[in-house]
Residue, then its C-alpha position, 0 to 999 in steps of 0.5 A: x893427808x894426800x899431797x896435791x901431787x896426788x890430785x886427779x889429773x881432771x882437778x889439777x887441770x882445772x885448778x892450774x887453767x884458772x890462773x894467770x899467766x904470771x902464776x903459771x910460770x912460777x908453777x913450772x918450778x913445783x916440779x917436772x911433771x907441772x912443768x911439762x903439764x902447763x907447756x903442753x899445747x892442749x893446756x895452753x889452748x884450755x888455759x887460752x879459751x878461759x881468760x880470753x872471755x874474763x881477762x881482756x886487756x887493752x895494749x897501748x903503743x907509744x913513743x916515748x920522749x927519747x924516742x924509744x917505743x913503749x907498750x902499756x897494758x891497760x884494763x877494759x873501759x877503765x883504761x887503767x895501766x896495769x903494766x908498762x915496758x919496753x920494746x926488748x928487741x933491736x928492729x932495722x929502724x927505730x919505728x915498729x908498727x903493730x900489725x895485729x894481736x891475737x891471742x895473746x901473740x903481737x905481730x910487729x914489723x919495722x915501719x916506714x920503707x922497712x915495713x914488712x921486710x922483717x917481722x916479729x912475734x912477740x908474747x909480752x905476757x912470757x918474754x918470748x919472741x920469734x924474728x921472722x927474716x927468711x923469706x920465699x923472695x928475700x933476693x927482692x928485698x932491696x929492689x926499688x919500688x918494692x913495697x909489702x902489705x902483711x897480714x896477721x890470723x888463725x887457721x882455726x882447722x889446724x890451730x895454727x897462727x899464719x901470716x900472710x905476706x904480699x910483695x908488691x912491685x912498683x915504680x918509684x917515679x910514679x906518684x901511684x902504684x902502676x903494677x909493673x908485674x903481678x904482685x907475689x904471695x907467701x904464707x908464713x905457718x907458726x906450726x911448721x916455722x916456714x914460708x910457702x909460696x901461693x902464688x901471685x895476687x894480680x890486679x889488687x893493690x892494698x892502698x892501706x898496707x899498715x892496717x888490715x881486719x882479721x874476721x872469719x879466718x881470713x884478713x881484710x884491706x882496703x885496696x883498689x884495682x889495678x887494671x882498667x878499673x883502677x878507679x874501684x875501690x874494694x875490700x880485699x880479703x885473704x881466706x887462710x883456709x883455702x889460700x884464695x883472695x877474693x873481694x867485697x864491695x864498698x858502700x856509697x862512702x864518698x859523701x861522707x864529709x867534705x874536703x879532699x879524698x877521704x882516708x878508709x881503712x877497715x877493721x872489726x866491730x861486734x864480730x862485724x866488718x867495719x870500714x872506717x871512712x875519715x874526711x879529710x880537711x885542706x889542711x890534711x886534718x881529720x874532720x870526722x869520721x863515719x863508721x859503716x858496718x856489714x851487718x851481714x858478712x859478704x852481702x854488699x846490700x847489708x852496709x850501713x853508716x852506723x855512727x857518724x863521729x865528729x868532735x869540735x877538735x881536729x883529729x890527727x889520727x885514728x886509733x881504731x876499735x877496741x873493747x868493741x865499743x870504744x873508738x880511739x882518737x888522737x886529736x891536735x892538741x896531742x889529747x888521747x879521746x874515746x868515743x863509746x859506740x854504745x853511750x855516743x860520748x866523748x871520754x878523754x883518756x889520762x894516759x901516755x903524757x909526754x908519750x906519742x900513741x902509735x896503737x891500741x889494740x886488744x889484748x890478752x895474756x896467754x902462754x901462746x908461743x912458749x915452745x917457740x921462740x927466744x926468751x928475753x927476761x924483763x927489767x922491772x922499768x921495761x927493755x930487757x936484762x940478759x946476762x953477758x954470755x946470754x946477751x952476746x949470743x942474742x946479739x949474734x942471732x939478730x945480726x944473722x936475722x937481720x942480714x942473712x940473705 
């Protein structure tokens, strides 16, 4: 009888691409030659395409009652949990932001007056993670009125994740952004482990720095200008591809609601750019919130207000688009509440008691970021289990992320 070492490579590669993550890091042990076969990048982008069209996830960041961040991995529209654990990393504050998930692959930084100082890609799915502290203009990092917008995405000519990092220079007596000198670009590649600087990005001011939209190969904020017409609002974008900014009008969203200046952020819905427009109460509540989509990428004409959402609670904060169906909610009384933009009905999610929900993004398990990175082994409750020696080294390596200059 034939060994299954002695499969042609064609079957082999079939059989081992169907598998989950967890099963494909319990086959590198078989032997050397499946273990260099699974790492391989061509596998890993195979393996990638397959389970990103069967096995999509939601991930759910929260803050537990010790204050401690926590992620849940949950099943499409069931919202069942299928896997929970902690941050396994120490960050320069207590407070992450999600700044996007692609691919398997999260992008986090600190939150609040560290946000885009330190960033960190981290595979959940494999224990792998990458800090990213270098950068092209770290010797302003500690500058007053030094403020960031970061944006997460894929060059699809060169299968390459990148980041793009924009430096903005402010003045911290002012109450809003006054451009005391053009703002600075970088882009950060994952395939050369470098920052590059592109120049600056004049004229622009990112009024929503902890939410951007990744479509089309490139990252979309909600931003206004910065010259005489600081009045306008635009949707700023950053093509990866050709490395330029560029910008696309906003439909007639003022009307939207009563109240006070309304909260707008951007996001993605159906392979579609979507702005998500809140109205603001007196009482800095969101009453509602109306969701518009560009039916057809870059043309002004084409936005239309395709669902208007108001529920009898108050909302505290919006938690985004996921599933591209479901419109997350957290609302006053601390309830986690779905609207589902294909029922137009209200859902409230049993999930995160005692927990405050921070994010939810998708999400889906890869082996993305295998041959990179620092590998963190997981405790069965969550946070991470090193041995002494391991430990000691990680720690040191951190303390060198996080303060070299």
């Amino acid at each position: 009888m034939s060994s299954i070492h002695h499969l042609p490579v064609e079957i082999l590669h079939r059989i081992l691409s169907l598998l989950p993550v967890r099963e494909l890091i319990r086959c590198r042990c078989v032997c050397k030659a499946w273990c260099s076969f699974i790492i391989k990048p061509d596998f890993i982008s195979t393996h990638l395409n397959l389970h990103n069209n069967i096995d999509g996830h939601i991930l759910h960041h929260k803050l537990g009652p010790s204050g401690k961040n926590f992620f849940s991995i949950l099943q499409n529209k069931s919202y069942v949990e299928h896997s929970s654990f902690g941050v396994a990393f120490r960050s320069e504050t207590n407070y992450i932001k999600v700044v996007g998930s692609l691919n398997g692959l999260i992008c986090l930084t600190d939150s609040y007056q560290f946000f885009g100082r330190t960033i960190y890609l981290w595979n959940p799915s494999i224990w792998k993670l990458k800090i990213l502290r270098r950068s092209c203009f770290a010797r302003h990092f500690t500058d007053r009125g030094t403020y960031f917008s970061i944006g997460f995405g894929f060059h699809y000519q060169s299968n390459d994740y990148r980041i793009v990092r924009i430096m903005y220079f402010g003045d911290v007596y002012m109450p809003l952004y006054v451009e005391k000198k053009p703002p600075r670009v970088e882009v950060y590649s994952l395939a050369t482990n470098s920052w590059r600087r592109i120049g600056n990005n004049a004229g622009y001011y990112a009024n929503d720095k902890f939410s951007s939209a990744f479509l089309n190969g490139a990252v979309h904020w909600f931003a206004s200008k910065t010259g005489e017409e600081s009045s306008a609002n635009v949707v700023l974008l950053f093509d990866f591809d050709s490395e330029k900014f560029g910008e696309i009008m906003l439909p007639m969203y003022h009307e939207d609601g009563e109240g006070e200046r309304p909260q707008v952020s951007v996001a993605v819905l159906r392979e579609s750019l979507a702005l998500i427009v809140c109205s603001i109460s007196n009482l800095r509540l969101i009453e509602g919130c109306y969701i518009w989509v560009m039916r057809e990428y870059g043309m002004v004409e084409s936005w239309t207000k395709q669902y208007s959402i108001v529920p009898e609670e108050r909302i505290v904060r919006p938690l985004g688009i996921v599933n591209n169906s479901d419109f997350g909610m957290l609302m006053i009384s601390g309830v986690l509440v779905s609207y589902d933009l294909n029922e137009l009905a209200f859902k409230h999610l049993e999930i995160g008691d005692n927990e405050v929900t921070l994010d939810m993004v998708n999400f889906s398990e890869s082996l993305v970021l295998y041959n990179e990175g620092f590998r963190l082994t997981p405790r069965v409750e969550g946070g991470i289990r090193l041995g002494k020696r391991k430990r000691s080294v990680f720690r040191q390596l951190q303390k060198k992320w996080f303060y070299e200059r």
